[in-house]
C-alpha positions as a Markdown table, in Angstrom:
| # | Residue | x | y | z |
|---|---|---|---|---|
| 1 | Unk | 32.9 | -5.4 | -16.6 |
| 2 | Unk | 34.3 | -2.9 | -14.0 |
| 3 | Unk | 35.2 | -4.1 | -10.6 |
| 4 | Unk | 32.2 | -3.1 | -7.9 |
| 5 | Unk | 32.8 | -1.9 | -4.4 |
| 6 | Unk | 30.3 | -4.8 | -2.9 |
| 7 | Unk | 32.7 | -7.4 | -5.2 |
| 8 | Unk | 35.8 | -6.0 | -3.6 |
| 9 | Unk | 34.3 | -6.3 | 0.4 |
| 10 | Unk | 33.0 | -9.7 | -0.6 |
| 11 | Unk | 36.4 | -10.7 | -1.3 |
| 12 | Unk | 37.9 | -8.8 | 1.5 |
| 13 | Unk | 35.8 | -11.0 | 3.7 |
| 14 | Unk | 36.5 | -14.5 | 2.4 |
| 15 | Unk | 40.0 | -13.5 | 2.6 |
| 16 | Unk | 40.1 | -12.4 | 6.0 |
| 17 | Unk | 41.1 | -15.9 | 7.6 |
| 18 | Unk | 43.9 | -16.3 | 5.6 |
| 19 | Unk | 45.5 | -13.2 | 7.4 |
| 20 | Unk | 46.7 | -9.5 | 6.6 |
| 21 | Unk | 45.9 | -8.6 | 2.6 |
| 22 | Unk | 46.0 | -5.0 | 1.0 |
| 23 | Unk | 44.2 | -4.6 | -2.0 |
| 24 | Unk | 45.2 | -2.2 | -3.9 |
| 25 | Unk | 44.2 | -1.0 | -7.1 |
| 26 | Unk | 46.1 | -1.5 | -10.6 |
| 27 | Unk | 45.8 | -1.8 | -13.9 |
| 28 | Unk | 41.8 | -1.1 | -14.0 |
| 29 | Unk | 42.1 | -4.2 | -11.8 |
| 30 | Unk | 42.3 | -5.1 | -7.8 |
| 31 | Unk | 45.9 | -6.4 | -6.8 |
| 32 | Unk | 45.4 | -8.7 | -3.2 |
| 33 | Unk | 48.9 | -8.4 | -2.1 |
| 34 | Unk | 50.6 | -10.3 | 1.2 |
| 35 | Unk | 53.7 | -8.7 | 2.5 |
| 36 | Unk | 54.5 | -6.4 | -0.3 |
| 37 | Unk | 53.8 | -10.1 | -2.8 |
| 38 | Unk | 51.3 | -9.8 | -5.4 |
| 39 | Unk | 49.1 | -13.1 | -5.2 |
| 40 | Unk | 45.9 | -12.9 | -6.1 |
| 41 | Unk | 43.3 | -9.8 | -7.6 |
| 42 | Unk | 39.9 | -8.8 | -8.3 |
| 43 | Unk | 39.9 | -8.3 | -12.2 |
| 44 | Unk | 36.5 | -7.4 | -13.6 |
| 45 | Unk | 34.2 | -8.5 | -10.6 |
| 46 | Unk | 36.3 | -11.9 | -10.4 |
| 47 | Unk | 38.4 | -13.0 | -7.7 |
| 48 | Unk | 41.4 | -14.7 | -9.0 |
| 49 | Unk | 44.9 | -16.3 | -7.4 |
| 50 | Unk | 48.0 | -16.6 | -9.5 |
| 51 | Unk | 48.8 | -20.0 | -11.2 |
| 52 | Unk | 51.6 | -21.7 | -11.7 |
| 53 | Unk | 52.5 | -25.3 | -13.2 |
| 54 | Unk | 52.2 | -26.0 | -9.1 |
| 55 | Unk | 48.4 | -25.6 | -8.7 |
| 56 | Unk | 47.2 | -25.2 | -12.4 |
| 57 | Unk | 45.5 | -28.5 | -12.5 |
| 58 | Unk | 43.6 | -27.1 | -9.2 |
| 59 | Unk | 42.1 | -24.7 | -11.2 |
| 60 | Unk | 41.8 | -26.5 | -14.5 |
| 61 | Unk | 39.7 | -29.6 | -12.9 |
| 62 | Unk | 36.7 | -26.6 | -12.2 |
| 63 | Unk | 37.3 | -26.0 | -15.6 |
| 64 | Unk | 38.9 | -22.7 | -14.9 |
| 65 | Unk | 41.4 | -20.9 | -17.6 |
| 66 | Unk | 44.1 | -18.2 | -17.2 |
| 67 | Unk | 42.5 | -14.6 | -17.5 |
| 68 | Unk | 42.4 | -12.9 | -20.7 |
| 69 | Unk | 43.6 | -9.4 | -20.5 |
| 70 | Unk | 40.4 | -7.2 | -22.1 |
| 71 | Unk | 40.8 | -6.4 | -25.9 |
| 72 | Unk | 44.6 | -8.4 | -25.8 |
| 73 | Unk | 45.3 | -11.7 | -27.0 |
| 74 | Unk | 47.7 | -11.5 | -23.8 |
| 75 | Unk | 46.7 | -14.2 | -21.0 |
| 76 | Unk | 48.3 | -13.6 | -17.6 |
| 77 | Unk | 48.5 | -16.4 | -14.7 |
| 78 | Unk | 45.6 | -15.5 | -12.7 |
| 79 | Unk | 42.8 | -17.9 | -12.7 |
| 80 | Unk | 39.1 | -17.3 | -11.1 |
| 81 | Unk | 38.8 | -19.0 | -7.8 |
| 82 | Unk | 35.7 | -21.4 | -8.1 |
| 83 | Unk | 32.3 | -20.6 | -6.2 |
| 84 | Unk | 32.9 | -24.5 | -4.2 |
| 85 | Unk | 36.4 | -22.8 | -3.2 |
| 86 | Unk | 35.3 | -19.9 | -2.2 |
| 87 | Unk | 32.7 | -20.9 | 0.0 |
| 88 | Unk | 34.9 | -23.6 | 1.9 |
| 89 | Unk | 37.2 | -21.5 | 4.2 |
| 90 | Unk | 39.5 | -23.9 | 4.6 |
| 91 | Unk | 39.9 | -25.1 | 0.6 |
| 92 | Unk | 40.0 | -21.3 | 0.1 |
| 93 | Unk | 42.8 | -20.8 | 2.5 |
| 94 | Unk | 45.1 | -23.3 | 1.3 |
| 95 | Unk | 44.6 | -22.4 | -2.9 |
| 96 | Unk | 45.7 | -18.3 | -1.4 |
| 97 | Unk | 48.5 | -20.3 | 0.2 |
| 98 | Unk | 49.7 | -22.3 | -2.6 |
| 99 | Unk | 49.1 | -18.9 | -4.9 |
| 100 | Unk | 51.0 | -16.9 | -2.3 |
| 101 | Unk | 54.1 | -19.3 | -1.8 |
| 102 | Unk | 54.8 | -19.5 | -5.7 |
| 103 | Unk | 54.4 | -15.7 | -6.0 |
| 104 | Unk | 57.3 | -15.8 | -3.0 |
| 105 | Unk | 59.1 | -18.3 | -5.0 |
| 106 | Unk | 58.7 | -16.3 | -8.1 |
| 107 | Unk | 60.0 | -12.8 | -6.8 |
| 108 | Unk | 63.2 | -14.9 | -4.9 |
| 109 | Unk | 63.8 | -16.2 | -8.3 |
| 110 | Unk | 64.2 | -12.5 | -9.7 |
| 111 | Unk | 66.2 | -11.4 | -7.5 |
| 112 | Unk | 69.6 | -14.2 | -8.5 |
């Protein structure tokens, strides 16, 4: 399923709180990035934060799964954000908080 414009705003709203995003589009998918950090996306009409052994078990008690790259066997670290989540501003801005300090932790890491 292809990412729709409505999806994209809807997700640009909920977001809004947690301060300054720019989506921008990659991959077929939606990257949400926060100060030049990739930390979340839009990836066939669902919203997803990146996932680390930090917050996995987040994720994993809504019974949510790392996201399957279309017609690969490749799994990448983004899991979809759950519906209760998302429609509890503050729960939502603290998951894009956790998913945005391990992306920072992540790129800091590259860089030794």
């Amino acid at each position: 399923m292809k990412n729709t414009e409505e999806y994209i705003e809807f997700v640009k709203e909920v977001m809004a709180p947690f301060g300054e995003c720019e989506f921008k589009k990659m991959f077929g998918s939606i990257g949400i990035f926060k100060d030049g950090i990739c930390f979340g996306g839009v990836m066939g009409n669902v919203f997803r934060l990146k996932v680390d052994d930090t917050n996995r078990a987040d994720y994993e008690k809504y019974g949510m799964e790392a996201w399957q790259v279309p017609g690969k066997k490749m799994k990448m670290p983004y899991y979809e954000v759950p519906i209760e989540i998302i429609e509890n501003q503050k729960s939502l801005t603290e998951w894009a908080q956790k998913s945005y300090d391990l992306a920072v932790a992540k790129k800091k890491g590259k860089k030794k």
